[in-house]
PDB file of N, CA, C, O and CB in Angstrom:
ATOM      1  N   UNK A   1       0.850  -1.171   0.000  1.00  0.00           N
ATOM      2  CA  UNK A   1       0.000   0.000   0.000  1.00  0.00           C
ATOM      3  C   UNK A   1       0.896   1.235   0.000  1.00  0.00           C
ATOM      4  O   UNK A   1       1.769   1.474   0.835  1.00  0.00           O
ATOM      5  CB  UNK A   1      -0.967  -0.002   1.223  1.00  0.00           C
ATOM      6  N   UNK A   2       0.548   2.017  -1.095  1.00  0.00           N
ATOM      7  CA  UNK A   2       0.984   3.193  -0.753  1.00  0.00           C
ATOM      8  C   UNK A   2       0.403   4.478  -0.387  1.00  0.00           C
ATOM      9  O   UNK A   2      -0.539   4.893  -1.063  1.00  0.00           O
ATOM     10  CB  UNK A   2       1.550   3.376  -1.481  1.00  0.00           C
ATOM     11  N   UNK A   3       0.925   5.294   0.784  1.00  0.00           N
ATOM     12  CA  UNK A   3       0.133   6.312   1.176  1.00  0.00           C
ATOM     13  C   UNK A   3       1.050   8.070   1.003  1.00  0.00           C
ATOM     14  O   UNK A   3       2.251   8.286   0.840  1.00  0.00           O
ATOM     15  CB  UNK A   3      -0.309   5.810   2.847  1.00  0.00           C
ATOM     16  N   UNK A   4       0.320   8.688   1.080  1.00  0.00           N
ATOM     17  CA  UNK A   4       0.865  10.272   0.309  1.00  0.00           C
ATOM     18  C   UNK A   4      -0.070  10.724   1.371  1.00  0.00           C
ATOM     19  O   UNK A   4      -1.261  10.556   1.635  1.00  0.00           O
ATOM     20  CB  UNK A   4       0.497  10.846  -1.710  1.00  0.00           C
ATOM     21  N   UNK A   5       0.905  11.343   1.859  1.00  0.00           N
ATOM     22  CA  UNK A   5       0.436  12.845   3.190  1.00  0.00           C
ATOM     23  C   UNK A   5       1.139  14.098   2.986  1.00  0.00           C
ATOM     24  O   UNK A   5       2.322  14.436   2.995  1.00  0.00           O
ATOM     25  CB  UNK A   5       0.942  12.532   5.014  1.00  0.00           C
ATOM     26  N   UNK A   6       0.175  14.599   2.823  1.00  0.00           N
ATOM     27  CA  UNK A   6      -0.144  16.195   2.236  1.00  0.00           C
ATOM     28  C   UNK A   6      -0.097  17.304   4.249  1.00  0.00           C
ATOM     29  O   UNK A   6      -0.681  17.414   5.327  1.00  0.00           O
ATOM     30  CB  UNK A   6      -2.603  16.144   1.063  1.00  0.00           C
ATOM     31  N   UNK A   7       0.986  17.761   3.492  1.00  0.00           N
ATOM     32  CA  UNK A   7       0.764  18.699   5.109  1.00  0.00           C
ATOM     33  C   UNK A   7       1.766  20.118   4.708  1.00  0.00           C
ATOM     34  O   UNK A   7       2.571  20.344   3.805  1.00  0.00           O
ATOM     35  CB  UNK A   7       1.650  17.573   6.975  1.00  0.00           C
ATOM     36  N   UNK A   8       1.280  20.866   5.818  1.00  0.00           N
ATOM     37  CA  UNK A   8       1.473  22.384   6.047  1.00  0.00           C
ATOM     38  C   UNK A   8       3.523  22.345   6.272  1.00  0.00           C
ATOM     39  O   UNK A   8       4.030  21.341   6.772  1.00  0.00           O
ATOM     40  CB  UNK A   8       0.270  23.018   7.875  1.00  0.00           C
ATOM     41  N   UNK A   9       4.223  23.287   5.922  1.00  0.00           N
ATOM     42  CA  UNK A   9       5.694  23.289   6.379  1.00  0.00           C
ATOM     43  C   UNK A   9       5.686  24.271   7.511  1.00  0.00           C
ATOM     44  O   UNK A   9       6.234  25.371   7.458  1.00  0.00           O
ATOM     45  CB  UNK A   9       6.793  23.733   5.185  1.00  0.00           C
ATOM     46  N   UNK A  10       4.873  23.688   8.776  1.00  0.00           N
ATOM     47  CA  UNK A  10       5.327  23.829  10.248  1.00  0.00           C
ATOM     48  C   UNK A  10       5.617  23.058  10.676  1.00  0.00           C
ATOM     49  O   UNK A  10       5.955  22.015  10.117  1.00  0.00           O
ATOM     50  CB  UNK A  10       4.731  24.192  11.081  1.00  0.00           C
ATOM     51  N   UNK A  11       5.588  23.346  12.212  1.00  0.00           N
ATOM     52  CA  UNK A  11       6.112  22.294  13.238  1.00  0.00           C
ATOM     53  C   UNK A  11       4.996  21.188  13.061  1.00  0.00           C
ATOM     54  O   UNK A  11       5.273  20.107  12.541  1.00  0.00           O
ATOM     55  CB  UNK A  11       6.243  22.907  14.940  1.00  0.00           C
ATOM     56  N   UNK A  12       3.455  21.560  13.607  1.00  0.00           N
ATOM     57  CA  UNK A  12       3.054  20.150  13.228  1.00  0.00           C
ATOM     58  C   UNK A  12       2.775  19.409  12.061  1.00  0.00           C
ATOM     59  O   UNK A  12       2.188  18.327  12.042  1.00  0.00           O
ATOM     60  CB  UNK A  12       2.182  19.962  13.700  1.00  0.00           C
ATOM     61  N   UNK A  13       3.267  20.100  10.970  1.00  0.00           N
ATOM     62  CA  UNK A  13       3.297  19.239   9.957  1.00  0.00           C
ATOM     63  C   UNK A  13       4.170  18.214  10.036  1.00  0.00           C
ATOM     64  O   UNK A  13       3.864  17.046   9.797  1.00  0.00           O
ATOM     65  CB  UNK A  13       3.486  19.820   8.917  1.00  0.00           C
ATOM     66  N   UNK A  14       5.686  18.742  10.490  1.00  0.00           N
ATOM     67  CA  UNK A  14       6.548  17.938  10.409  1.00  0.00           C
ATOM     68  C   UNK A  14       6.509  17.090  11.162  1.00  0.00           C
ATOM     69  O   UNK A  14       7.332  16.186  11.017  1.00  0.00           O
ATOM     70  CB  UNK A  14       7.451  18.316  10.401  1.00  0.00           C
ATOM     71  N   UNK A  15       5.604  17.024  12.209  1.00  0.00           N
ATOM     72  CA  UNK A  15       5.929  16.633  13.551  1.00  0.00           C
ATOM     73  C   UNK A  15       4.879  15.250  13.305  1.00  0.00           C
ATOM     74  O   UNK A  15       5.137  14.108  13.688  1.00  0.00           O
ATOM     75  CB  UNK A  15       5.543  17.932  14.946  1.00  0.00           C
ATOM     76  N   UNK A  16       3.577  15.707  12.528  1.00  0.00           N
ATOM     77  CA  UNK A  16       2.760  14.419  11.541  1.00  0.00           C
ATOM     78  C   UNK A  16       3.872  13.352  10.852  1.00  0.00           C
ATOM     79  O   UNK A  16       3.950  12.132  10.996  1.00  0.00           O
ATOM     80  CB  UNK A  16       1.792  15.232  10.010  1.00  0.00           C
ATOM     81  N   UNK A  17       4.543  14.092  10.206  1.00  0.00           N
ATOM     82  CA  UNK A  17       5.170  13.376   9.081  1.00  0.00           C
ATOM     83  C   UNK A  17       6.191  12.575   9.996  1.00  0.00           C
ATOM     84  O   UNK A  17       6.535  11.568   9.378  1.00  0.00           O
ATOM     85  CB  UNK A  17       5.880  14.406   7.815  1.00  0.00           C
ATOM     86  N   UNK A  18       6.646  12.630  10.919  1.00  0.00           N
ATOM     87  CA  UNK A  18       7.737  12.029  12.133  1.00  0.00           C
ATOM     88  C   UNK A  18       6.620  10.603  12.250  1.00  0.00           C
ATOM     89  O   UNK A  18       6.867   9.469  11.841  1.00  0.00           O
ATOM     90  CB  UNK A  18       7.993  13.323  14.057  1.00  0.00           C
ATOM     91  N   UNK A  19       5.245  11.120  12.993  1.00  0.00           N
ATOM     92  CA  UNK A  19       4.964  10.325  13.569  1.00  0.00           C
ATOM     93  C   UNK A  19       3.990   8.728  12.486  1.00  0.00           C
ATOM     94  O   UNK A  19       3.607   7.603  12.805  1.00  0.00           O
ATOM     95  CB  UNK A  19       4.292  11.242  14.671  1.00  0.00           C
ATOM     96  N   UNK A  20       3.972   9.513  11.248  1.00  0.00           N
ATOM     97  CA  UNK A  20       3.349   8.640  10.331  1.00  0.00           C
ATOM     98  C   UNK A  20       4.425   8.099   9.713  1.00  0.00           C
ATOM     99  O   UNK A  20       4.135   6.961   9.345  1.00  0.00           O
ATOM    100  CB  UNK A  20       2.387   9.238   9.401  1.00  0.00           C
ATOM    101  N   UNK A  21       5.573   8.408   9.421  1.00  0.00           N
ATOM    102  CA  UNK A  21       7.035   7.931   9.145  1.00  0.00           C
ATOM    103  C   UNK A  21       7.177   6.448   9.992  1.00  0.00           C
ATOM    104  O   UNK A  21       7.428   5.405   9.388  1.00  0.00           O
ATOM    105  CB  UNK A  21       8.263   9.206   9.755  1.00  0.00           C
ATOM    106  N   UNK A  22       6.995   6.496  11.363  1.00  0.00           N
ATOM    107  CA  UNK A  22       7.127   5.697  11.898  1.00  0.00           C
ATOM    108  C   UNK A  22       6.599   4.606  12.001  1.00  0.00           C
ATOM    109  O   UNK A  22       7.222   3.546  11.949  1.00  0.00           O
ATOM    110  CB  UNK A  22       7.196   6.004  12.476  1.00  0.00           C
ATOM    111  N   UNK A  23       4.889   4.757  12.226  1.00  0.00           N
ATOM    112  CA  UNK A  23       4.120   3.836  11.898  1.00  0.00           C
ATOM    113  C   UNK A  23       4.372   2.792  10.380  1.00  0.00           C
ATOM    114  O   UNK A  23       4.593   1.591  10.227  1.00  0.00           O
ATOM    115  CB  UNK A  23       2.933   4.606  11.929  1.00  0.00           C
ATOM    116  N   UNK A  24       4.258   3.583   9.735  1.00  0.00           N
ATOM    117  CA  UNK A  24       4.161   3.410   7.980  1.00  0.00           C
ATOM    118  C   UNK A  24       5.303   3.047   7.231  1.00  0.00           C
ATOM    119  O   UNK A  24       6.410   3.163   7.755  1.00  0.00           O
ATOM    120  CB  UNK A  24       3.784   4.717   7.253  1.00  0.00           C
ATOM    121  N   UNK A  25       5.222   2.757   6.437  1.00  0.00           N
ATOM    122  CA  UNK A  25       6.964   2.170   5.404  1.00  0.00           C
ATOM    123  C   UNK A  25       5.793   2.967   3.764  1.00  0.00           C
ATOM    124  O   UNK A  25       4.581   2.925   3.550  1.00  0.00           O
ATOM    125  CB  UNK A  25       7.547  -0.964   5.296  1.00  0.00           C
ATOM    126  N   UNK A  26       6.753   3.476   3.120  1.00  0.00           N
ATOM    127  CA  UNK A  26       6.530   3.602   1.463  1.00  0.00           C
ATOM    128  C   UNK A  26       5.229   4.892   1.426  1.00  0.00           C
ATOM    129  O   UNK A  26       4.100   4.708   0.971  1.00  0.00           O
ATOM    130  CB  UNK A  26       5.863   1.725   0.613  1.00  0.00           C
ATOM    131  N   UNK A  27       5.714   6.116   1.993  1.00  0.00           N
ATOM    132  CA  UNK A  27       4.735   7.348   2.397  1.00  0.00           C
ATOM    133  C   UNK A  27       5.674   8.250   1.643  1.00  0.00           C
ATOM    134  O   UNK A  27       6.866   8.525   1.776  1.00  0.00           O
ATOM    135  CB  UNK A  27       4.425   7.769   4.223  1.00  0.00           C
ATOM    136  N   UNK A  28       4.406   8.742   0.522  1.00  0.00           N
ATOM    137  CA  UNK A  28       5.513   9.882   0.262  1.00  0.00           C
ATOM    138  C   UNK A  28       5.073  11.012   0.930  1.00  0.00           C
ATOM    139  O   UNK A  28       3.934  10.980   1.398  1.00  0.00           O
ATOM    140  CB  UNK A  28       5.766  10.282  -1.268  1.00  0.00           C
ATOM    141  N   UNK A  29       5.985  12.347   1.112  1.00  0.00           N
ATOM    142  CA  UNK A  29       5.241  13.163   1.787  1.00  0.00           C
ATOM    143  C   UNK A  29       5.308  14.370   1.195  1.00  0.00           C
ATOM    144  O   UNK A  29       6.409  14.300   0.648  1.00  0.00           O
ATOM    145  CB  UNK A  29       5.538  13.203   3.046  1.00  0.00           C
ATOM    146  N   UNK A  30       4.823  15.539   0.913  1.00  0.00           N
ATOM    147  CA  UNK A  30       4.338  16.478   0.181  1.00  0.00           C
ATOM    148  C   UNK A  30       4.120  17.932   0.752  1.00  0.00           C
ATOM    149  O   UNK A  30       2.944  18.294   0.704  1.00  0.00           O
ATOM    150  CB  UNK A  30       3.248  15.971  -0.252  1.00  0.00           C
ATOM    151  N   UNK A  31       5.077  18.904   1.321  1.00  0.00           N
ATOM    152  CA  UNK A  31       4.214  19.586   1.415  1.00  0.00           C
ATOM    153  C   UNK A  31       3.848  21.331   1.058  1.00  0.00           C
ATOM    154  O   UNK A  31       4.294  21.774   0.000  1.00  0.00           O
ATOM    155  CB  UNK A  31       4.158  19.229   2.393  1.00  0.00           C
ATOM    156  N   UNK A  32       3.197  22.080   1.793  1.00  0.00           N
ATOM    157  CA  UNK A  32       2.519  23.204   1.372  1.00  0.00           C
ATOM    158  C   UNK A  32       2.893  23.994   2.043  1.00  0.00           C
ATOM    159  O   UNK A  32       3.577  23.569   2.975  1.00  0.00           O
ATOM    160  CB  UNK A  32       1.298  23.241   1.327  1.00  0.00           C
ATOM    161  N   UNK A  33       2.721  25.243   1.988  1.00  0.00           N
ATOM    162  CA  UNK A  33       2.737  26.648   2.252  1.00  0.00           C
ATOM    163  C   UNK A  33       1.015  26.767   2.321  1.00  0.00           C
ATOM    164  O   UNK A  33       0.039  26.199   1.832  1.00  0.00           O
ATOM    165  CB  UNK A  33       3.640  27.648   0.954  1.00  0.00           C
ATOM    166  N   UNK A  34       1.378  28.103   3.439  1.00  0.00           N
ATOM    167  CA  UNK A  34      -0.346  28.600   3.287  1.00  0.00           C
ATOM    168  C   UNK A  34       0.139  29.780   2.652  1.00  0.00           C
ATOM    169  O   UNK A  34       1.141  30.496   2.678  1.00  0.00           O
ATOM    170  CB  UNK A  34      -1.509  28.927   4.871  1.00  0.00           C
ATOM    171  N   UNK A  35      -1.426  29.671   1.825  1.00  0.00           N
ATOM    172  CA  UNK A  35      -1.592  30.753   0.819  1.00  0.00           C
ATOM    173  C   UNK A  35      -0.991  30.713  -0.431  1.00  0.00           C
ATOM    174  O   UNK A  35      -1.133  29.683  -1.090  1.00  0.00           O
ATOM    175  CB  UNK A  35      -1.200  31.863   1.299  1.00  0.00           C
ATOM    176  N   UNK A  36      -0.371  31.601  -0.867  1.00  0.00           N
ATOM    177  CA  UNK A  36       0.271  31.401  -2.887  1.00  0.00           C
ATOM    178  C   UNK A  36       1.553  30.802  -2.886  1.00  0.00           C
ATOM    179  O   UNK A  36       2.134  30.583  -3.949  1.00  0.00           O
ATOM    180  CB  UNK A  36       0.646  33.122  -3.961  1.00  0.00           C
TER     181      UNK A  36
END
């Protein structure tokens, strides 16, 4: 299975991506800025 997590470039974005990193194997991760 592969999973893609979409998140904000703050702390809890990163701090998601730590904790789904861990759980998970083969996540790509992606992320955004708010606004333009």
């Amino acid at each position: 299975m592969k999973i893609y997590h979409l998140s904000h470039t703050d702390l809890d974005g990163y701090a998601c991506q730590f904790i789904v990193n861990f759980y998970f194997k083969n996540v790509k991760f992606y992320n955004s800025n708010y606004g333009k």
